[in-house]
C-alpha positions in Angstrom: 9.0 -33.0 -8.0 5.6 -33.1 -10.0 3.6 -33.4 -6.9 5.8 -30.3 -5.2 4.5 -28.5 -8.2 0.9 -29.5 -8.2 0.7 -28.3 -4.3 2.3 -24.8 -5.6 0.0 -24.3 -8.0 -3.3 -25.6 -5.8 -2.6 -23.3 -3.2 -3.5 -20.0 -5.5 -6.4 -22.1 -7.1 -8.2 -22.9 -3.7 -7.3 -19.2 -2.5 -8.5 -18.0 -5.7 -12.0 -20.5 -5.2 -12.4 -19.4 -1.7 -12.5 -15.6 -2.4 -15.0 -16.0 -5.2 -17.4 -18.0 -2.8 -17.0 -15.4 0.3 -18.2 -12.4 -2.4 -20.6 -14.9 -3.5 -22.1 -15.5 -0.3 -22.2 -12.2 0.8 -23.6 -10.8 -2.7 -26.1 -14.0 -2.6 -29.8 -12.3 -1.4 -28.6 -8.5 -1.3 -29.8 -5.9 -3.2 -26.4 -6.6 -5.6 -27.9 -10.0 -6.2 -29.1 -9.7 -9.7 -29.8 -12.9 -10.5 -33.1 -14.3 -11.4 -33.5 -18.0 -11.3 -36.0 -18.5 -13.9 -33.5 -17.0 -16.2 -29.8 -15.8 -15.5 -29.3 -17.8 -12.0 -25.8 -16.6 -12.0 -24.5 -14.3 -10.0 -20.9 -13.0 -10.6 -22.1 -12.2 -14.1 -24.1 -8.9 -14.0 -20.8 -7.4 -13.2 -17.7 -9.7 -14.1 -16.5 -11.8 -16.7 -13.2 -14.0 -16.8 -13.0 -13.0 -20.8 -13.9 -9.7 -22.8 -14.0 -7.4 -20.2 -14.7 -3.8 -20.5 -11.7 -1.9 -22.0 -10.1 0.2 -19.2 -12.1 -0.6 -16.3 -11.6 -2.6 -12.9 -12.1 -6.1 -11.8 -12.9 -8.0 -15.3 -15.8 -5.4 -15.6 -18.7 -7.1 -18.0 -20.5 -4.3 -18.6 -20.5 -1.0 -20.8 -19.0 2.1 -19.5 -21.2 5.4 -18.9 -19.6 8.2 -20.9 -17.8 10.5 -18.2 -18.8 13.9 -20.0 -22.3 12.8 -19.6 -21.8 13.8 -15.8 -22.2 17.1 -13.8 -19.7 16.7 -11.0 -19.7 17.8 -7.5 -18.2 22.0 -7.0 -18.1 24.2 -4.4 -16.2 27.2 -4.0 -15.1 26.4 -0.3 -13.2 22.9 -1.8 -9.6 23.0 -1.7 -9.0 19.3 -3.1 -9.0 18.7 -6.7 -12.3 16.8 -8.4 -11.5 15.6 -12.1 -12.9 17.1 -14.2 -13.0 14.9 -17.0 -15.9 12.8 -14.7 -16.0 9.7 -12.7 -13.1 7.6 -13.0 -12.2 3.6 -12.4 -14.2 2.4 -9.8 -17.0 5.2 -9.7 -17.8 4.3 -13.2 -18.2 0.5 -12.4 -20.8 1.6 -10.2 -22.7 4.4 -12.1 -22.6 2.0 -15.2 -26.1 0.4 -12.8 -26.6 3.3 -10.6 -26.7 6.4 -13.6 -30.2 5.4 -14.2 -29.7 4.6 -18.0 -28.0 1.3 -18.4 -30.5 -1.5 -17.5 -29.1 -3.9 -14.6 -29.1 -7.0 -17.2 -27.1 -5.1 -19.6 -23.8 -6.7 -19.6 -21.8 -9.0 -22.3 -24.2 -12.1 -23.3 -27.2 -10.4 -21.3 -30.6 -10.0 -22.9 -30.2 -6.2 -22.2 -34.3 -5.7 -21.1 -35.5 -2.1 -21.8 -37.6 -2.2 -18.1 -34.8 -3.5 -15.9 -33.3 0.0 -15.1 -32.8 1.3 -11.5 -35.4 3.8 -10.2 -35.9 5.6 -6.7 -33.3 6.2 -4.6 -30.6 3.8 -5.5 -30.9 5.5 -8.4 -28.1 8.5 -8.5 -27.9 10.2 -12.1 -25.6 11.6 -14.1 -25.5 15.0 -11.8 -23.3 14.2 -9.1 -23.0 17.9 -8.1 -25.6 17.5 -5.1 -23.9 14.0 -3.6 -20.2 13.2 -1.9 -18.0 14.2 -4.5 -16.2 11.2 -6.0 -13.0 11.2 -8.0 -11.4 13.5 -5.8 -8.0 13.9 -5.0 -7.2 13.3 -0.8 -4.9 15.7 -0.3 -4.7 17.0 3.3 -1.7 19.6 1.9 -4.9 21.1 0.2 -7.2 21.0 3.1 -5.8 20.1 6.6 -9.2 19.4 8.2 -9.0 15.5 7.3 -6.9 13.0 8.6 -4.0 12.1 6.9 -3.6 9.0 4.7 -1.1 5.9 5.3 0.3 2.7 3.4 0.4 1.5 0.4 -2.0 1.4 -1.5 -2.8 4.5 0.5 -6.0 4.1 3.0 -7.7 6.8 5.1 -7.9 4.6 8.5 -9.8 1.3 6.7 -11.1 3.3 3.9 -9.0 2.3 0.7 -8.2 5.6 -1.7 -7.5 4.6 -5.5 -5.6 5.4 -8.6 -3.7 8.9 -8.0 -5.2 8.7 -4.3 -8.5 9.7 -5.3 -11.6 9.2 -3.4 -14.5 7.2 -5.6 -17.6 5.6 -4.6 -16.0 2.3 -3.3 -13.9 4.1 -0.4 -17.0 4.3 1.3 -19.0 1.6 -0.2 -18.3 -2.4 -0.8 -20.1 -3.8 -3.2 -19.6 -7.2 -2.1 -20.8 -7.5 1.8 -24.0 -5.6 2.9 -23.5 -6.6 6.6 -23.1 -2.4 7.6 -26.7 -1.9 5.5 -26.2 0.2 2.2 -22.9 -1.6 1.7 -21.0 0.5 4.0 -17.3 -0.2 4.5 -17.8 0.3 8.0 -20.4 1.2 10.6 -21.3 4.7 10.5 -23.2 5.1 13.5 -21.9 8.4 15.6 -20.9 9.3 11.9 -17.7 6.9 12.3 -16.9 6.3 8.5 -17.4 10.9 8.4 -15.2 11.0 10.9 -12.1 8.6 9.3 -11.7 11.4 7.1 -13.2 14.4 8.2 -11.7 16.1 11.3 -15.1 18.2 11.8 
């Protein structure tokens, strides 16, 4: 009976091990690999931690939040789905909390927090969103009937995962984890594919 139990609880363990080393690898020499190894020669850390993670954020987040009023958010008067307007939410926030331009990359719980280390040119988005894809959007084709519609559960637009109240954030398009379509695309956007899973036209 003790080794029936041992078995049960390996199997999680070595599923749990195997999809921390397939991130790893893939994170391992991409731009998401922070690490630096005459100092912090970890990876995993810039972003998670197994203890003290950010309150109210995703994936055992170990870094500070960006305020969400600090952001000017996407508007247009021809939109018919609904943006948030109290700013970025869950995911999107993970990823401005590098990619707002005023929280240095080695900023994170236990890092020495280095004034230089922020990120500059073009990775480097802001805190106006108003000029890029909007993000924290609701997908709602009831709203807007030139996309295609959404199916499962958790809900996805063909591959493309939507999150908390089906909203569109930076990681429906993006995966922080595996470079292999360049700029962390999900998918492939050549002939404007990864447009075309949502958009219609």
């Amino acid at each position: 009976m003790k080794s029936k139990n041992l078995f049960r609880l390996s199997i999680p363990a070595l599923l749990l091990v195997s999809g921390a080393a397939f991130s790893q690898t893939t994170i391992t020499n991409s731009k998401h690999d922070l690490s630096d190894p005459a100092g912090t020669n970890k990876i995993c850390i810039f972003c998670h931690t197994p203890h003290n993670a950010s309150a109210n954020s995703v994936s055992l987040w170990n870094r500070s939040l960006p305020v969400q009023s600090t952001f000017t958010m996407y508007s247009s008067p021809t939109i018919d789905m609904t943006i948030d307007a109290t700013g970025p939410q869950g995911t999107s926030l993970a990823c401005l909390s590098c990619h707002d331009g005023t929280i240095a990359t080695d900023q994170f719980n236990g890092g020495p927090g280095g004034a230089a280390d922020f990120i500059t040119g073009n990775k480097k988005i802001g805190p106006d969103l108003s000029d890029d894809h909007p993000i924290s959007i609701s997908y709602d084709i009831t709203a807007d009937t030139a996309f295609n519609a959404a199916a499962g559960t958790p809900k996805k637009v063909g591959t493309l995962p939507l999150f908390t109240n089906d909203n569109v954030e930076c990681a429906t398009c993006h995966s922080v984890h595996d470079d292999s379509n360049g700029d962390f695309l999900r998918m492939s956007n050549n002939g404007s594919a990864m447009c075309l899973t949502c958009h219609i036209k």
